[in-house]
C-alpha positions as a Markdown table, in Angstrom:
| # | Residue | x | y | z |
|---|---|---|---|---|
| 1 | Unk | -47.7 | 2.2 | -97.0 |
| 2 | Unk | -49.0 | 2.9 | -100.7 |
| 3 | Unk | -45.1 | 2.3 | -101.7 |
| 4 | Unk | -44.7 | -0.5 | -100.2 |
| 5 | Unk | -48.0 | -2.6 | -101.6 |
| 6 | Unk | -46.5 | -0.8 | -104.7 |
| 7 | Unk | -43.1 | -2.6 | -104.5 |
| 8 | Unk | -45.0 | -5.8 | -103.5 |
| 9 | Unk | -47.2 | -5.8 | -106.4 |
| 10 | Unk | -44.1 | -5.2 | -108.5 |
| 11 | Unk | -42.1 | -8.4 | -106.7 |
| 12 | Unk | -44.8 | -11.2 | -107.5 |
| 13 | Unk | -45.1 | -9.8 | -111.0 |
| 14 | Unk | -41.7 | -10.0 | -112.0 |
| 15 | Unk | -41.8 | -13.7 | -109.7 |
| 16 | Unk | -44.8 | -14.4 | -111.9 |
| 17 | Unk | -43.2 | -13.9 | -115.0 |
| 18 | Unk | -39.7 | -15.2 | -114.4 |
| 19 | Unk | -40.9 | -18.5 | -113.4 |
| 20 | Unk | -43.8 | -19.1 | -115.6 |
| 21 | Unk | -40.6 | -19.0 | -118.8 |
| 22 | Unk | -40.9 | -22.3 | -119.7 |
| 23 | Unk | -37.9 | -23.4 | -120.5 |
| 24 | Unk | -36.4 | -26.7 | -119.7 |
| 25 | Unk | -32.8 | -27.1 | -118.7 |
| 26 | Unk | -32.6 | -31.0 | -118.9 |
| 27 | Unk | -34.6 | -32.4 | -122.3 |
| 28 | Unk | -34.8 | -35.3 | -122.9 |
| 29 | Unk | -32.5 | -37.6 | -125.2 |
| 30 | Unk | -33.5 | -38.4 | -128.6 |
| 31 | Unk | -33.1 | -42.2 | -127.4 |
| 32 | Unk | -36.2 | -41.0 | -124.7 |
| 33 | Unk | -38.3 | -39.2 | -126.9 |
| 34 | Unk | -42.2 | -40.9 | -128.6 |
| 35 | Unk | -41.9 | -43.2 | -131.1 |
| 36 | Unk | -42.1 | -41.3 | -134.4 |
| 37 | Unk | -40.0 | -38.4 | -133.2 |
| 38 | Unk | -37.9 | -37.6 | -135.7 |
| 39 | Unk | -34.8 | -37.3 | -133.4 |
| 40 | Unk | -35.0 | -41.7 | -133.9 |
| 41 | Unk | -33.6 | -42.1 | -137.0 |
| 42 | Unk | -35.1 | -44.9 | -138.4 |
| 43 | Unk | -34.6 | -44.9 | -141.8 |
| 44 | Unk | -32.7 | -47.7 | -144.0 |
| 45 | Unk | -32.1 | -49.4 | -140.9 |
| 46 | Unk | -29.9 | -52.8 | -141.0 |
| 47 | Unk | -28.2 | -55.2 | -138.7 |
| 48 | Unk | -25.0 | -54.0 | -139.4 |
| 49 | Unk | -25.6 | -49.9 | -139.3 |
| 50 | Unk | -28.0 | -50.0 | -136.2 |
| 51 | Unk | -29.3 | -53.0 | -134.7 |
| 52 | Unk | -25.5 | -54.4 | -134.0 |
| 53 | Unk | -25.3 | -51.8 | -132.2 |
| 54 | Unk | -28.1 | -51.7 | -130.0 |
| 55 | Unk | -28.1 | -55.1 | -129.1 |
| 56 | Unk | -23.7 | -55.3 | -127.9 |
| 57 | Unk | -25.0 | -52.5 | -125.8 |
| 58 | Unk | -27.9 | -54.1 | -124.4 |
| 59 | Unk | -27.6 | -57.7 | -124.5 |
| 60 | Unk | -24.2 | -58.9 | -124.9 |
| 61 | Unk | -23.1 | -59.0 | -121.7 |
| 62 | Unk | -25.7 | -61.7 | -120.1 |
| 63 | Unk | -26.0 | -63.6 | -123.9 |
| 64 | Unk | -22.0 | -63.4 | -125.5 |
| 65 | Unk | -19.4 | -65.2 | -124.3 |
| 66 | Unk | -18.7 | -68.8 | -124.2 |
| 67 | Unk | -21.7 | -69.5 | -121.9 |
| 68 | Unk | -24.4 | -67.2 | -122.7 |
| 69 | Unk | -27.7 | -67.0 | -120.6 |
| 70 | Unk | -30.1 | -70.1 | -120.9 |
| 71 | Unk | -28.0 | -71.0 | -123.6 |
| 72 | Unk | -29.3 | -67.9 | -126.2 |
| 73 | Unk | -26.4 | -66.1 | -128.4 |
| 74 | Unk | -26.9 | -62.8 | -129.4 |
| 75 | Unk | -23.4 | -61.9 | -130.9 |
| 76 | Unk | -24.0 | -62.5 | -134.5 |
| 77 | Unk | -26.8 | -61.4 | -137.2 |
| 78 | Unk | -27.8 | -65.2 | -137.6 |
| 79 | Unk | -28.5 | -65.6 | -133.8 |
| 80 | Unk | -30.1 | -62.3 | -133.6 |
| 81 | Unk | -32.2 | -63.0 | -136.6 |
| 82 | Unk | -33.4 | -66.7 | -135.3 |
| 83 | Unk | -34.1 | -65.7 | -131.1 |
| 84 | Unk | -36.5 | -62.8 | -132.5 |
| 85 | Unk | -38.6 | -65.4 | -135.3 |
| 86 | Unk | -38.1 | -68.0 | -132.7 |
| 87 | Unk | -38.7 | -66.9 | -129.4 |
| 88 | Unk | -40.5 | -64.0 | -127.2 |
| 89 | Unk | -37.5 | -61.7 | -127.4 |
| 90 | Unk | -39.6 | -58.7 | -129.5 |
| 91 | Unk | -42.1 | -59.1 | -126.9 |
| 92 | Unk | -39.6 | -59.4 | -124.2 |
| 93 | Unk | -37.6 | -56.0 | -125.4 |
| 94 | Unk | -41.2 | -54.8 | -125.8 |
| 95 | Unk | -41.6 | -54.5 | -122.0 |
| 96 | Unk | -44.9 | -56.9 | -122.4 |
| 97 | Unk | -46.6 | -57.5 | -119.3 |
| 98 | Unk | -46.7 | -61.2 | -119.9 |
| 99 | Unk | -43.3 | -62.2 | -120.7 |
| 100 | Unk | -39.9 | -60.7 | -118.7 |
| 101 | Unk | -38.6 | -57.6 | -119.7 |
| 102 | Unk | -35.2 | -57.2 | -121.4 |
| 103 | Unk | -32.6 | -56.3 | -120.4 |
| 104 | Unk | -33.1 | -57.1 | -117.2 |
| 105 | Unk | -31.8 | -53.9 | -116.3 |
| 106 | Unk | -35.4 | -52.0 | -117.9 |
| 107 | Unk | -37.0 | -50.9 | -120.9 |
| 108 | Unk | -34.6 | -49.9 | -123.3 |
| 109 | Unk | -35.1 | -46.1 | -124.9 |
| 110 | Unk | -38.4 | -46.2 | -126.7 |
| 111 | Unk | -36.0 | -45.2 | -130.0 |
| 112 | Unk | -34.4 | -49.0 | -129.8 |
| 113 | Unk | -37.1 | -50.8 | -129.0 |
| 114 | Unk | -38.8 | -48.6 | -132.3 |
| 115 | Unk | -35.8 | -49.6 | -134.5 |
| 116 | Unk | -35.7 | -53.2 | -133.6 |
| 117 | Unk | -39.5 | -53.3 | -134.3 |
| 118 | Unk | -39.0 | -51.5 | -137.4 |
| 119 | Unk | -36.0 | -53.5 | -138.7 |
| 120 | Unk | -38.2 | -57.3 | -138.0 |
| 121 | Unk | -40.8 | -55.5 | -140.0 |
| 122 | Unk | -38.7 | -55.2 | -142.8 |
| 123 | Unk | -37.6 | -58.8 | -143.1 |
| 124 | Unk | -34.7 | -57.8 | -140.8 |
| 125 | Unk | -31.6 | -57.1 | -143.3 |
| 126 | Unk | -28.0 | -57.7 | -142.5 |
């Protein structure tokens, strides 16, 4: 009997130790991680290196096209530029509780919505 609380002593520990490794399997994508993280590269960011990009693949399809949504345009730098100095749309792509969220879809990755933020801080260059 003394073996056998012997070998079940042994059993938990190794259980204990195998499954207190924390290591995990799925991380998160850059696009997921705080803002700040330095996996979001937001450095010398411009309409045409980043934002471009961030807003064909989140926006485009309900505001391109010959008859965009409620009439807003987002496929150039000029429309993108007025909709965020002359509507909600930062506060919209924000997730703000008092507006909408876009897209309509969810939040976009907190790395967008930080380079979007960052970019209209810096006088939004093309």
């Amino acid at each position: 009997m003394g073996n056998l609380i012997k070998f079940t002593c042994a059993i938990v520990c190794l259980l204990i130790a195998v499954l207190s490794c924390q290591h995990d399997p799925f991380p998160a994508p850059p696009d997921t991680l705080n803002p700040g993280d330095t996996s979001c590269n937001s450095h010398n960011l411009t309409y045409n290196n980043s934002i471009k990009t961030i807003v064909d693949n989140n926006c485009i399809n309900c505001h391109g096209g010959p008859n965009p949504q409620v009439g807003l345009s987002l496929e150039t730098y000029n429309q993108v530029r007025d909709a965020l100095l002359n509507t909600d749309l930062l506060l919209r792509v924000k997730n703000d509780p008092s507006v909408p969220v876009m897209p309509p879809g969810g939040k976009m990755p907190d790395c967008n919505i930080e380079k979007i933020e960052i970019w209209f801080t810096n006088s939004m260059p093309q």
